[in-house]
LOZAPA-220656 format. One record per residue: residue in one letter; x, y, z of N, C-alpha, C, CB in turn. Coordinates in steps of 0.1 Angstrom, whole numbers, plus 5000, padded with zeros to 4 digits. Glycine has a CB too. Example, Ala and Ser with C-alpha at 12.3 -4.5 7.8 and 13.67 -1.06 7.14 Angstrom:
# residues 2
A513249435078512349555078513249675078511349555090
S512849785071513749895071512950005079514149945057
This chain:
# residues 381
X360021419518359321319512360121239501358021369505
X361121339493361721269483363321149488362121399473
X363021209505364421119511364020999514365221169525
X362621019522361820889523361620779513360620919525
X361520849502361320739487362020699484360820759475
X363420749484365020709478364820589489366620839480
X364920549503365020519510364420369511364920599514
X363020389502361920289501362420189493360620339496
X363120289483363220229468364420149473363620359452
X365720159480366620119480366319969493367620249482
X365520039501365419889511364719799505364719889524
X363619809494363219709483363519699481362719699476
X365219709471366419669463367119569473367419809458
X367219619485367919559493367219429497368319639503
X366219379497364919249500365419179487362719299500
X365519219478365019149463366419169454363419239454
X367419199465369119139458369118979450370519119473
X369418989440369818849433370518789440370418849421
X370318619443370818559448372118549444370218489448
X372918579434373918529429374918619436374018519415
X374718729442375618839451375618799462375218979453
X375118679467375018619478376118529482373918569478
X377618529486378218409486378018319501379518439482
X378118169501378218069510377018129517379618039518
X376618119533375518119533374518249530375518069544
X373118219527371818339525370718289530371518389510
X369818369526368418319533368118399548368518149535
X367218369556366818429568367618449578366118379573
X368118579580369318569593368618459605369718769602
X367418499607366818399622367418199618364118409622
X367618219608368118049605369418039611368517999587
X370118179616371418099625371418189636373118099618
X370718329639371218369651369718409655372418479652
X370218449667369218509678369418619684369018439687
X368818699687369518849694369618829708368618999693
X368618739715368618709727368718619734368018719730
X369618519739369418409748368218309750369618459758
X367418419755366118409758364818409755366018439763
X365518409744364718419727363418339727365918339712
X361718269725361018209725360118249714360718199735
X359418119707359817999708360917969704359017939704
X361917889709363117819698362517749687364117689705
X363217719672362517659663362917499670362817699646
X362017379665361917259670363417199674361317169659
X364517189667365417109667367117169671365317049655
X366417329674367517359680367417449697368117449668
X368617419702368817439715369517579720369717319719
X370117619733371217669734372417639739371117739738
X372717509733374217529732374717439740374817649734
X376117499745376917429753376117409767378117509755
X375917309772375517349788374417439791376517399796
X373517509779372617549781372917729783372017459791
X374517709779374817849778374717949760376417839783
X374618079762374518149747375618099741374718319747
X375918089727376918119722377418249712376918019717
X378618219712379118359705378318389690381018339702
X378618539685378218539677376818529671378818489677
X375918539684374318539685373918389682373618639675
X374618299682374418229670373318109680376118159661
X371918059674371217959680371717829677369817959676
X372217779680372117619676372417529692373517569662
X372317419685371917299696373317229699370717159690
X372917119706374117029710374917039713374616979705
X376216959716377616999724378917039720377916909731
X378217069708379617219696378717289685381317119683
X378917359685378317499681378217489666379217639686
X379217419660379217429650378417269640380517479650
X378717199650377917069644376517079650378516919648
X375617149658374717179660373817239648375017229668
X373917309639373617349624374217219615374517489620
X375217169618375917079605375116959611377917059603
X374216899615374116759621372216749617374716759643
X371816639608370616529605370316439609370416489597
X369216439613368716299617368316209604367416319627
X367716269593367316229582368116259570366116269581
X369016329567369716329557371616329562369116449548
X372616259554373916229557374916329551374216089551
X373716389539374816459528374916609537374116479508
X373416679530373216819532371816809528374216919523
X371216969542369716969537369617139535368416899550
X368817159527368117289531367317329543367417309522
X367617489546367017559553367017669549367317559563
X365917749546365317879544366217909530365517999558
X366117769523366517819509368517829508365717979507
X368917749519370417769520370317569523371117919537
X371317579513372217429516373017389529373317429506
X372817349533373817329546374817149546372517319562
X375517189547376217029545376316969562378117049536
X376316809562375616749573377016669577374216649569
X377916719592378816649595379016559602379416689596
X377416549608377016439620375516379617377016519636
X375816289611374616229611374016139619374516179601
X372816189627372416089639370816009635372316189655
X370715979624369815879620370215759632370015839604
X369315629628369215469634370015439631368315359630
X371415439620372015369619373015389606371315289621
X374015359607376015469601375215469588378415369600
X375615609585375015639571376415559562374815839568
X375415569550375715469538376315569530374415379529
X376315689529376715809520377315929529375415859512
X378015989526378216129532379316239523378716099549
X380016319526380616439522382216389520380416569533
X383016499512384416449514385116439523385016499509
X384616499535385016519549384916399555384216609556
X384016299550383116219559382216239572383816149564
X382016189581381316209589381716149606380216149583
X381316269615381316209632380616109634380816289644
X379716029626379115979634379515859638378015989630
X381215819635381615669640381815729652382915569634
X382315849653383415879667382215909676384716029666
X380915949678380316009684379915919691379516079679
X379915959708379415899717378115889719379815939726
X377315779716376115739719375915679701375115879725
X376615709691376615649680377415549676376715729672
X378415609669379215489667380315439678379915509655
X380115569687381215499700382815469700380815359701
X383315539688384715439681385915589678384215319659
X386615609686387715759689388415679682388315829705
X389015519672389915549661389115569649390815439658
X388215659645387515619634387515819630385815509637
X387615919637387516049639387916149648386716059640
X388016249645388616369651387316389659389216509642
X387616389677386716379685386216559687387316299699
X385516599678385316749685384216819697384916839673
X383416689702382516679708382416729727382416559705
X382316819730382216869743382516739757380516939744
X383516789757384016649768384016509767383416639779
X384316479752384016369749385516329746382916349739
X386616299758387616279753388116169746388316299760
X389116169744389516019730390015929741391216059714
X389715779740390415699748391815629745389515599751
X392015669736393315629732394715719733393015599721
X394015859730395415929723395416049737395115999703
X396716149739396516249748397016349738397316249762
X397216319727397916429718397716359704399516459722
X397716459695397616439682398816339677397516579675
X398316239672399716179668401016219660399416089662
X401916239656402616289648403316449653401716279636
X403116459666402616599670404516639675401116589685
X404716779666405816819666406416909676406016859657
X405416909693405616959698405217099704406116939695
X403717059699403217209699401717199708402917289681
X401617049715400316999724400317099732400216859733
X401417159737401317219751401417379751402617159761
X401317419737401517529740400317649742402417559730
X399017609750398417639757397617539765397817729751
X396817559778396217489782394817409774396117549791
X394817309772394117239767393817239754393317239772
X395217279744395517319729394817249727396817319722
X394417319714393717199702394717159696392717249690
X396217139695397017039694397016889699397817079698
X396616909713396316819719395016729718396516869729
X394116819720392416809721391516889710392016859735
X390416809707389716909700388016889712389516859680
X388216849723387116839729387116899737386716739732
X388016979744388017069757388517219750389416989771
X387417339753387917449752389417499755387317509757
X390517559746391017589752391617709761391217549749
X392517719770393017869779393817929776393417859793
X393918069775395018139772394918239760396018049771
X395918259756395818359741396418269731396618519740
X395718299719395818259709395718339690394918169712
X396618339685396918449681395718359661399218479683
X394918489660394418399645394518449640393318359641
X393718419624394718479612394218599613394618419596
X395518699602395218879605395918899620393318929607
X396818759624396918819638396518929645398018829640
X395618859647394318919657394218789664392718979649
X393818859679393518719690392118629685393118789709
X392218509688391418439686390418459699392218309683
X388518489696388118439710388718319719386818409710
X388318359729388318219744387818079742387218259756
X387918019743387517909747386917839737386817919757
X387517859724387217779713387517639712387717829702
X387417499706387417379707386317279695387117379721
X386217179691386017119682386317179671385017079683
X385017159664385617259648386317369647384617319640
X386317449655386717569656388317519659385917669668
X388917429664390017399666391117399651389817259674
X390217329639390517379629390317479620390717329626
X388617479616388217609612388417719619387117619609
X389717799614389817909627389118009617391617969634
X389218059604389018199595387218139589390618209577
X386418109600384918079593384618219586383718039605
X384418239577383218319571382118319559383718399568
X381018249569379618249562378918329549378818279571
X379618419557379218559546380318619531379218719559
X381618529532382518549524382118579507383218459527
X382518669502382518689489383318599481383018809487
X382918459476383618389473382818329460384018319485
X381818239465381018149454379418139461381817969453
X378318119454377418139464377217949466375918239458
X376217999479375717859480375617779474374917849483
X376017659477375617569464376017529448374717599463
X376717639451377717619440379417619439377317709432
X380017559430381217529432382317699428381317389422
X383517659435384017809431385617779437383017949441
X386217859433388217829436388317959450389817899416
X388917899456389117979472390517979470388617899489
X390818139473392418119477393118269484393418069462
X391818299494392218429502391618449514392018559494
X392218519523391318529536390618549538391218549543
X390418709529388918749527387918679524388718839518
X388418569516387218429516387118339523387218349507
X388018319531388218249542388618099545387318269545
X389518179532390318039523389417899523391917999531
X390217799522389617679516388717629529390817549510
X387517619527386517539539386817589548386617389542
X387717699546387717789562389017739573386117729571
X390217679565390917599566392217749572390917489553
X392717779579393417809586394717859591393217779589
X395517939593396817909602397018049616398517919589
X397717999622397818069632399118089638397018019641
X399418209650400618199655401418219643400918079663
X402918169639403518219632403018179614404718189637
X401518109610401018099602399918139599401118039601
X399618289608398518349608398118419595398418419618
X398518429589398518539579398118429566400218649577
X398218309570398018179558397018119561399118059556
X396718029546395717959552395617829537394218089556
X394617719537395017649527393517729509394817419536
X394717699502393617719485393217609480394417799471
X392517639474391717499468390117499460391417389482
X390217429452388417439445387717369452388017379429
X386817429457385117359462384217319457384417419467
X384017199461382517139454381717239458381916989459
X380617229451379717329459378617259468379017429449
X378717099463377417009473378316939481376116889465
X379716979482380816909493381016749488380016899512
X381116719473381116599464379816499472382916529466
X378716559472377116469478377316389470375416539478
X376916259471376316149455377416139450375216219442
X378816149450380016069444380615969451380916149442
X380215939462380615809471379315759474381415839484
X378015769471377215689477377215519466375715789477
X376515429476376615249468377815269461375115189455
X378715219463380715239459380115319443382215009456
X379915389440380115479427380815629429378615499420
X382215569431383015689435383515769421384415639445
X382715779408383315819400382815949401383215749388
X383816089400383316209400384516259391382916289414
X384916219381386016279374385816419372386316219362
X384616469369384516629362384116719368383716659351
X383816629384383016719393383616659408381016689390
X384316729413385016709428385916809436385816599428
X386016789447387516919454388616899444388416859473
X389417019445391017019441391717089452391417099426
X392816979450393517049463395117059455393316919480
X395717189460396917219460397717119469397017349463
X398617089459399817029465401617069461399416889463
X402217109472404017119469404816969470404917239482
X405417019462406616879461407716889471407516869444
X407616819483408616829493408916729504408416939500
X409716659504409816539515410516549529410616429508
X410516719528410616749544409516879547412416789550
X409716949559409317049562407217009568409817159548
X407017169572406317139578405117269579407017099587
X403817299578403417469580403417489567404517579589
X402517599566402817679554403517739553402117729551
X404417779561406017859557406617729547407317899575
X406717599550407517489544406917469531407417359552
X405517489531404717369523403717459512403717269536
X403617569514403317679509401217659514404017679490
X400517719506398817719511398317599507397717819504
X398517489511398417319508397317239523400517239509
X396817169519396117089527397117039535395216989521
X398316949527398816919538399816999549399316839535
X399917089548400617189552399617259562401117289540
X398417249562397317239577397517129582395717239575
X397917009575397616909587399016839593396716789581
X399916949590401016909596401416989608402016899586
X400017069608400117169623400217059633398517289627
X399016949636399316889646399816719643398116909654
X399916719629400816589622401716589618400516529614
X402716689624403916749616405416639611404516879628
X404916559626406716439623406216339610407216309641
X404816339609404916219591405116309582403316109584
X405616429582406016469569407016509570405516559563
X407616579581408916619581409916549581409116699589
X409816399587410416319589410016159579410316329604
X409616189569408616089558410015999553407716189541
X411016109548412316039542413816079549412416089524
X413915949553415515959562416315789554415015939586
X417115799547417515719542417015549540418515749545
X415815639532414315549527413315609532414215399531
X412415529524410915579528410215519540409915559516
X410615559552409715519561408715519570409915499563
X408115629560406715659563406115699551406415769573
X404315679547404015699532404415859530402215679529
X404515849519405115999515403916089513406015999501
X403816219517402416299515402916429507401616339530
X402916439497403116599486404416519484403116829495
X404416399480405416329471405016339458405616189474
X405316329447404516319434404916169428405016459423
X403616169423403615999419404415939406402015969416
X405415879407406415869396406315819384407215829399
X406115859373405615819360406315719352405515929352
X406715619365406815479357406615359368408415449348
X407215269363407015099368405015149372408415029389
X405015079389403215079384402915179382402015029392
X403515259389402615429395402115469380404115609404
X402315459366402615509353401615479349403615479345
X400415389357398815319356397915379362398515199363
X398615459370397215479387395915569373398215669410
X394815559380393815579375393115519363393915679373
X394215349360394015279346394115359334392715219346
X393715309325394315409310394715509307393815429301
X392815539315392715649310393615759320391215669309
X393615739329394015789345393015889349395615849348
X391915799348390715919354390815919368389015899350
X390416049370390616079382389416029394390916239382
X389715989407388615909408388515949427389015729403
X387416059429387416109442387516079457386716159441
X387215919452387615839463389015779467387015749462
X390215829457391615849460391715989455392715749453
X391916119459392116209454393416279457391216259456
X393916389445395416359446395416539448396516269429
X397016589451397216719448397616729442397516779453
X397316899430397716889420398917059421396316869410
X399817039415400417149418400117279409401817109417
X398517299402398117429401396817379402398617519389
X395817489411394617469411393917599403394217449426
X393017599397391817679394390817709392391817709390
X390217719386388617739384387817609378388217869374
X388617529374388117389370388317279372388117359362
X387917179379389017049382389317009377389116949387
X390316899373391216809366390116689364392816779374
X389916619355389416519353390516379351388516549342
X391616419354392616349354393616329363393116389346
X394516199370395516189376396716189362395316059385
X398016289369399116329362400116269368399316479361
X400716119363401416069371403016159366401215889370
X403916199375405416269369405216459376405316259344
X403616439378403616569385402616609401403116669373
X401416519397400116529405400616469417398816449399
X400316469429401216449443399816359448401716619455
X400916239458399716179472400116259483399915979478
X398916309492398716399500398116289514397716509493
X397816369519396816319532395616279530396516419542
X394916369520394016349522393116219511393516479523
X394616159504394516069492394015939501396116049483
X394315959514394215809524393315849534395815749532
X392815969537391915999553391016099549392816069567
X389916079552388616159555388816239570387216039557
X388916389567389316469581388216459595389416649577
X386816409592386116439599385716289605385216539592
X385716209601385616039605385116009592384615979619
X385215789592384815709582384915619587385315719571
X384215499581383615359588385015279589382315259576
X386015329588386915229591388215309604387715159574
X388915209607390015319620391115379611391115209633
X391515469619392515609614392215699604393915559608
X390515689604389515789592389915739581389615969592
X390415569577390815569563389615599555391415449559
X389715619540388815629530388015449527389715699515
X389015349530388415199529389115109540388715129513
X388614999538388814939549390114889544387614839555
X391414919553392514839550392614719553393314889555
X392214649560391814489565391914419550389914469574
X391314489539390414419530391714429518388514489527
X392614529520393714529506394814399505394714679505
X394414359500395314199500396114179482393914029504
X397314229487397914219476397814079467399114259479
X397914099455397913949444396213919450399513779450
X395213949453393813899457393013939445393213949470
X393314049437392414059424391014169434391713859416
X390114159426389214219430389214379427389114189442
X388314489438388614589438389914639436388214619446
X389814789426391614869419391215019426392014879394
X390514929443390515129449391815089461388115219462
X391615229472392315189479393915219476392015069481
X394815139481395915119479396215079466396315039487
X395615039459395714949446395515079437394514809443
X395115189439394915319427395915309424394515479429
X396815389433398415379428399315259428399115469435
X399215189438400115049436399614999424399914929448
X399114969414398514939404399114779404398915039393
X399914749405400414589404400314509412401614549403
X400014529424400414489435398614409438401114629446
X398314429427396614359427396414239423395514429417
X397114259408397514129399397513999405398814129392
C-alpha cells in the first residue's frame, strides 16, 4: 500500500511540474504525435504527411514537409499557441504575403500556389523544385556528395548515408528543413518556451537547431534566442528592437570555410552550401561583400547605427562574444557584417531573401538610413 502512495504522490508531482523545467516545447504530447498512423479523429488542420504516408518520430502533422506542417497559419504570420506552447509560423498561407513575420522570414514568397517566386526562398517544399538553380549557389563542391544532397536540393529526400552530429547516421530520406536543422531538439534543456535564452551546446541543440555534419558533426552554430523569434520588431517598418533581438556569434576571417575555419558562427553554417562567397570574398580586393569582416571604425562605417549606434534588428551584426544578454549596440572596430546582416534564411518579399528591396537603395537619394545605407552611412547624403 505504502509503494502504491509513493507512486501516486510522485505521478501527481509529475502532472503539476512547474513550467519553468520545461525547456522549448511543453504542453500535450497529442499536440505533435500520434502512436498510430491510423489514429482517429485527426484534429481539424492536420494531416498525414508526405503523400499520405506516417512520419518519423510519431509525429502528426500535415502538408508536404513535416516540419512546416506544425510551423505553417492561415491566420497568424508570427507564432500561435497550442495547448499552451508557442509555436513560431514559417509559412504563412493566409489571402495574401504577410505584412510581418520572424527573423527567419517566411516561405510564403517561394511557395507554390502562394507567392510562386524560387528567387525569394530556400525551396523546402516536397517536389517543388527551384526553376532556376540545380545547386546551391556559391557551392564548394559538395552538391554531389549523395544522391539528391541537400547541397544541391532542399525539396527532394535525400539517398545514401549521412553522417549527423555525435556522428551518428542521420535517418533516410530527410529533406527541406531537416536539410538544415539537422540536431532538432524540442525537448532540449535549454530555455523554456517562449522565452529568451543563450544556446551553445548540442545537448541543446545548439542555435535554432542549427547544425554540422560529416567532418562537422560534432559542431554546430551558438547564439542568443529571442524567445518570440523577434515577433513585432519588423512589423509597419518599426524595426527598432535594440534591447530585445537574436545575437549571433561572429569570427574575424576573410577566408576559410565550416566550422573547423570559422569556429560555431552562423556563417560558418552557411558556408556549408555557400562556401566560395567566403572563402574566396578577398583576392586582391574585395570582390565579393565581405561576411565575418568587422566593420571599420572610421570614414562612414564609424556612423553605422547613427550616434548613438543602436543596434537595429533589421541589419543585424555578429558580435565576437555572445551571452546571456544582447548588445543594444553596433561596435564599429570589432562587431562583424555576416550573412545574415543582408538575408532572411527562410524567404522575404524581395529576390535573393534580401531583408529590403534592393531596387529601392539609390545612393545620394536621401530618404530611408536602412538597408545598405546602415553601414554605408554616406553614400545616402
Amino acid at each position: 500500500m505504502k509503494r502504491e502512495f509513493i507512486f501516486f504522490v510522485i505521478f501527481i508531482g509529475l502532472i503539476f511540474l512547474p513550467s519553468f523545467v520545461l525547456a522549448h516545447v511543453s504542453g500535450l504530447c497529442s499536440n505533435c504525435h500520434t502512436m498510430h498512423a491510423s489514429q482517429t479523429p485527426w484534429p481539424d488542420e492536420w494531416s498525414s504527411g508526405v503523400e499520405g504516408n506516417p512520419q518519423p518520430y510519431l509525429l502528426a502533422t500535415k502538408g508536404s514537409s513535416p516540419c512546416v506542417g506544425c510551423h505553417s497559419s492561415s491566420t497568424s504570420s508570427t507564432y500561435y499557441e497550442r495547448g499552451g506552447c508557442k509555436v513560431p509560423v514559417v509559412l504563412y498561407t493566409g489571402d495574401s504575403e504577410p505584412t510581418s513575420y520572424l527573423a527567419g522570414g517566411n516561405f510564403y514568397w517561394v511557395k507554390e500556389g502562394l507567392g510562386n517566386d524560387d528567387t525569394k526562398g530556400h525551396n523546402v517544399f516536397y517536389n517543388e523544385g527551384d526553376d532556376y538553380l540545380s545547386a546551391a549557389p556559391g557551392d564548394m563542391g559538395f552538391a554531389s556528395c549523395v544522391s539528391n544532397c541537400c547541397h544541391a536540393n532542399l525539396h527532394l529526400p535525400y539517398e545514401g548515408t549521412v553522417m549527423g552530429p555525435g556522428n551518428i547516421p542521420l535517418p533516410k530520406g530527410l529533406y527541406g528543413c531537416q536539410g538544415c536543422h539537422l540536431n532538432v531538439k524540442h525537448h532540449a534543456k535549454d530555455h523554456p518556451n517562449g522565452e529568451s535564452g543563450y544556446v551553445n551546446s548540442a545537448e541543446q541543440g545548439w542555435y535554432r537547431f542549427l547544425a554540422g555534419h560529416m567532418s562537422g558533426a560534432v559542431h554546430g552554430v551558438e547564439g542568443y534566442e529571442h524567445g518570440l523569434w523577434e515577433a513585432g520588431l519588423h512589423d509597419g517598418g518599426n524595426h527598432q528592437g535594440a534591447t530585445d533581438h537574436n545575437e549571433y556569434l561572429g569570427v574575424q576571417k576573410t577566408g576559410g570555410y565550416g566550422f573547423g575555419g570559422l569556429g560555431h558562427t552562423t556563417t560558418a553554417f552557411c558556408t556549408g552550401c555557400h562556401g566560395v562567397f567566403h572563402d574566396y570574398q578577398y583576392d586582391n580586393g574585395w570582390i565579393r561583400h565581405p561576411s565575418d569582416a568587422v566593420i571599420p571604425n572610421e570614414r562612414e562605417y564609424q556612423y553605422v547605427g547613427g550616434d548613438s549606434h543602436l543596434y537595429d534588428p533589421l541589419s543585424p551584426v555578429a558580435k565576437p562574444t555572445v551571452d546571456t544578454t544582447p548588445d543594444t549596440t553596433v561596435n564599429p572596430g570589432t562587431d562583424m557584417v555576416m550573412c545574415l546582416s543582408c538575408h532572411r534564411p527562410h524567404g522575404s518579399p524581395y529576390p535573393d531573401l534580401l531583408r529590403w528591396d534592393y531596387t529601392e537603395q539609390i545612393a545620394g537619394g536621401g530618404g530611408d538610413d536602412k538597408g545598405c545605407f546602415y553601414c554605408h552611412t554616406q553614400k545616402n547624403d
